[in-house]
ZADO-78386 format. One record per residue (C-alpha): x, y, z; residue in one letter; chain; residue number from 1. Coordinates in steps of 0.02 Angstrom, whole numbers, padded with zeros to 5 digits. Layout:
! ZADO-78386
<node u="X" v="Y" w="Z" rest="A" kette="A" nr="NUM"/>
...
END
This chain:
! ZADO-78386
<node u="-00832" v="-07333" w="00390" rest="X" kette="A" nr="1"/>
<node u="-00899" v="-07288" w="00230" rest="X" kette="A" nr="2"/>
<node u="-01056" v="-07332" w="00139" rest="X" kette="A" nr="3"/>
<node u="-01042" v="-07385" w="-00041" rest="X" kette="A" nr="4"/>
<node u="-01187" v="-07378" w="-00164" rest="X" kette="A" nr="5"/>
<node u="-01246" v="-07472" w="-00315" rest="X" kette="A" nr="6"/>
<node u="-01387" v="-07359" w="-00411" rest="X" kette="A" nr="7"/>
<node u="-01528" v="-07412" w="-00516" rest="X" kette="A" nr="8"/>
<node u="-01440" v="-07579" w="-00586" rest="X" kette="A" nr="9"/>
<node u="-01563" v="-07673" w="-00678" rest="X" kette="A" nr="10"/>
<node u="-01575" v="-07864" w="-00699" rest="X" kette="A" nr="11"/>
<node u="-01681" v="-07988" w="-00761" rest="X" kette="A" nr="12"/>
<node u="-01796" v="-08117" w="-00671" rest="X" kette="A" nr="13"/>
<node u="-01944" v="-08208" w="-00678" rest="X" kette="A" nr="14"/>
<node u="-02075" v="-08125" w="-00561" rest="X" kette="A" nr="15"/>
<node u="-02250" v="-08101" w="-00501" rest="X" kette="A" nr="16"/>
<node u="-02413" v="-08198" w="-00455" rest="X" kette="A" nr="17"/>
<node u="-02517" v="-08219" w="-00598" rest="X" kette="A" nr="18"/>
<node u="-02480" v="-08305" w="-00771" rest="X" kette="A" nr="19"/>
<node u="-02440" v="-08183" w="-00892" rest="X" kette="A" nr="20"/>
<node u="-02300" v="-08108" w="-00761" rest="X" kette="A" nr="21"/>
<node u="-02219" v="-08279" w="-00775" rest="X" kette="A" nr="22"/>
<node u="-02206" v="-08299" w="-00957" rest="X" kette="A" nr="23"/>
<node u="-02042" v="-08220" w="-00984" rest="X" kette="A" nr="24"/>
<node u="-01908" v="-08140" w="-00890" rest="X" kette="A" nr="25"/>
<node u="-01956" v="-07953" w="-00826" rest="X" kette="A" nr="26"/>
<node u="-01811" v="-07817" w="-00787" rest="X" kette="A" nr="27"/>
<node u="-01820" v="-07758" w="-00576" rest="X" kette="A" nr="28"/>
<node u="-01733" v="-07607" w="-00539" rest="X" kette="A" nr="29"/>
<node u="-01630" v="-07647" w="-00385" rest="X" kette="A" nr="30"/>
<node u="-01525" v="-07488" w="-00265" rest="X" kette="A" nr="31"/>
<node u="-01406" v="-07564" w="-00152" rest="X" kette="A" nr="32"/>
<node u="-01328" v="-07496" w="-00017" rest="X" kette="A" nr="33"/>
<node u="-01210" v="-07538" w="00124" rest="X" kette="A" nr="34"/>
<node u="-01079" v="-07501" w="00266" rest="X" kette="A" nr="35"/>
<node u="-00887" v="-07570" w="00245" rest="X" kette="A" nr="36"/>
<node u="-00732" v="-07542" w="00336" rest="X" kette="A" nr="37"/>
<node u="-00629" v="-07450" w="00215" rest="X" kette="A" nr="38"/>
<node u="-00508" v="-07370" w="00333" rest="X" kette="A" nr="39"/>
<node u="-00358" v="-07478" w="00264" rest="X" kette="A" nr="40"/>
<node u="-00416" v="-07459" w="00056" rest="X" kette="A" nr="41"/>
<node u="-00410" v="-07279" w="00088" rest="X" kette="A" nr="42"/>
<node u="-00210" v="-07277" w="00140" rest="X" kette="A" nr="43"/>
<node u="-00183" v="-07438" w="00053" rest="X" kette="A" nr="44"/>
<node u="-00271" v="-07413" w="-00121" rest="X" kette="A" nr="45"/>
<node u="-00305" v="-07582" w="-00137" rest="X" kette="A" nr="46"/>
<node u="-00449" v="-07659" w="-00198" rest="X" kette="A" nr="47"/>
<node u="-00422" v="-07814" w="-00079" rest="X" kette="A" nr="48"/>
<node u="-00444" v="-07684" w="00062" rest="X" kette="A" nr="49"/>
<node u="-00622" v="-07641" w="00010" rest="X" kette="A" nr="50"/>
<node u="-00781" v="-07734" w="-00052" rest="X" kette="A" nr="51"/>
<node u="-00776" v="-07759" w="-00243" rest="X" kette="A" nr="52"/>
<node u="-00951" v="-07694" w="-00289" rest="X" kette="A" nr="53"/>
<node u="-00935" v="-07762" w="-00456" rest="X" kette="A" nr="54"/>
<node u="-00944" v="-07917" w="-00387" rest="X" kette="A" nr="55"/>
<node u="-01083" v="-07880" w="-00257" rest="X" kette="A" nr="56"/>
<node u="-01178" v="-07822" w="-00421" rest="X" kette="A" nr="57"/>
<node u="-01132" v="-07981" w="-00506" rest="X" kette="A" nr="58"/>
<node u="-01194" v="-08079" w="-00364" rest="X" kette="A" nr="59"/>
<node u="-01362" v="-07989" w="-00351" rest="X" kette="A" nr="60"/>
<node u="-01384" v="-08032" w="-00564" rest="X" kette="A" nr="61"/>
<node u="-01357" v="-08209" w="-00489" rest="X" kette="A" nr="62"/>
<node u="-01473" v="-08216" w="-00391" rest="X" kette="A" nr="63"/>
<node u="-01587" v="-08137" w="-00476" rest="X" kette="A" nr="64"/>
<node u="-01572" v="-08236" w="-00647" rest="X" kette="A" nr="65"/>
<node u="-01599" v="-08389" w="-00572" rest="X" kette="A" nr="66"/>
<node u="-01745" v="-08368" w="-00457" rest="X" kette="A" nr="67"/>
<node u="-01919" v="-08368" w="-00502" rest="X" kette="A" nr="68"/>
<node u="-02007" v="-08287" w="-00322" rest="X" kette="A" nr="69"/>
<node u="-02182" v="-08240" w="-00344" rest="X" kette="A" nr="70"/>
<node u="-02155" v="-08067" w="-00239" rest="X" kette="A" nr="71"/>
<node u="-02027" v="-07939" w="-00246" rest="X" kette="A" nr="72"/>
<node u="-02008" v="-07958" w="-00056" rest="X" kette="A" nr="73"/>
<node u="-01942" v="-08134" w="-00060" rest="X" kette="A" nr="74"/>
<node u="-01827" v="-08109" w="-00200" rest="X" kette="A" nr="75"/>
<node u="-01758" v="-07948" w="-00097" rest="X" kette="A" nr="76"/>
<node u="-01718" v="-08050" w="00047" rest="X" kette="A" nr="77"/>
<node u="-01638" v="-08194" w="-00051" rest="X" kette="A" nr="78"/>
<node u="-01507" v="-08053" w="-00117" rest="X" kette="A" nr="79"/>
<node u="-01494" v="-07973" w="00077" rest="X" kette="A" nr="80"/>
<node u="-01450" v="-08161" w="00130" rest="X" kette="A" nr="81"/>
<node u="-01307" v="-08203" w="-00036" rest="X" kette="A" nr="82"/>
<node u="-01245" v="-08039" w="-00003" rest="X" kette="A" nr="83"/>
<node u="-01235" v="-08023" w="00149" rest="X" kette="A" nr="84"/>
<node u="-01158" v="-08198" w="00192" rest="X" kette="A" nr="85"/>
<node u="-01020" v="-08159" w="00013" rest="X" kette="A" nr="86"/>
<node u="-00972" v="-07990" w="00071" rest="X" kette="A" nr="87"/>
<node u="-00898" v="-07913" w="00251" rest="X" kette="A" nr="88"/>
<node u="-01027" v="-07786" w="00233" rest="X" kette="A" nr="89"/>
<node u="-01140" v="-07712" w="00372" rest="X" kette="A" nr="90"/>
<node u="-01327" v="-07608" w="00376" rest="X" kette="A" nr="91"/>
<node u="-01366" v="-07687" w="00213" rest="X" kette="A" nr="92"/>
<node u="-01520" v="-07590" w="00136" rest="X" kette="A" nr="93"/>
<node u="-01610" v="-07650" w="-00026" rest="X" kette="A" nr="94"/>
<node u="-01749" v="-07570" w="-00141" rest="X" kette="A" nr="95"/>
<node u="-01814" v="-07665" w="-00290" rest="X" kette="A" nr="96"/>
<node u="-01920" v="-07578" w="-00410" rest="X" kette="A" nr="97"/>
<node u="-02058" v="-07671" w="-00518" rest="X" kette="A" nr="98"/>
<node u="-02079" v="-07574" w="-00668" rest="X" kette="A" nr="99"/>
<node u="-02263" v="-07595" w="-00771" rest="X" kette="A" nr="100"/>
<node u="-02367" v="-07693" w="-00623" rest="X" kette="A" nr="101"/>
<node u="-02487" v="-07556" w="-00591" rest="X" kette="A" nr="102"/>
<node u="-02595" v="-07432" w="-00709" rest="X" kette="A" nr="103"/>
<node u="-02529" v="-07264" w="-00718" rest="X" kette="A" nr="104"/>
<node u="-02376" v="-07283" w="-00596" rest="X" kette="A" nr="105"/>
<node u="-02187" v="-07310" w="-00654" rest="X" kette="A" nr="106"/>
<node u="-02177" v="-07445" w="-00540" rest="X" kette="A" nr="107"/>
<node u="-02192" v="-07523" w="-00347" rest="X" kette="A" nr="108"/>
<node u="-02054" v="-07512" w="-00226" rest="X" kette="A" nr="109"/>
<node u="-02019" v="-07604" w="-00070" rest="X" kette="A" nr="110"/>
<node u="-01850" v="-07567" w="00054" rest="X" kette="A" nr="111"/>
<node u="-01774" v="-07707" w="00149" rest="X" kette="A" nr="112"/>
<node u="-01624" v="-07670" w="00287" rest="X" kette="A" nr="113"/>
<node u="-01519" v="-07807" w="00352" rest="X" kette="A" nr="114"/>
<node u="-01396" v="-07765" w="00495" rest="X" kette="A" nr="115"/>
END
């Protein structure tokens, strides 16, 4: 069992409550992280053995460009849930990052897990 990682990959969606967050497109900062199987990719070398997290980060810019959730929480779980029912992945942890929301911070967090 191994845990693969996708750091700090940014895509665009429309987010937030009030008006002027819903104008335009804003970039979220999403970590992904999650538990696969690779006992057979690591004798094999074979992608096919493995989960191709180019295309888990490709799905998560899917999702992402074509929603339009109002919180960060809802548009973590509806990337948990695509994931999560593309991939044969296990403990599935998310953090999004919402850069510019709040005075004097870099940004909010919020950390979802999915087993």
């Amino acid at each position: 069992m191994a845990r693969i990682q996708i750091n700090a990959l940014r895509v665009a969606t429309v987010i937030g409550v009030y008006a002027v967050e819903r104008t335009a497109p804003q970039i979220i900062q999403v970590d992904l992280s999650f538990d696969v199987d690779t006992s057979r990719a690591e004798t094999q070398d074979t992608l096919s053995d493995t989960v191709d997290y180019a295309a888990v980060a490709n799905t998560v810019r899917e999702v992402a460009s074509a929603s339009s959730f109002q919180l960060v929480e809802a548009l973590g779980q509806a990337i948990l849930a695509s994931v999560q029912s593309t991939f044969s992945v296990t403990q599935l942890t998310i953090t999004l990052t919402k850069f510019g929301c709040i005075p004097s911070a870099d940004g909010v967090s919020i950390t979802l897990t999915q087993r």
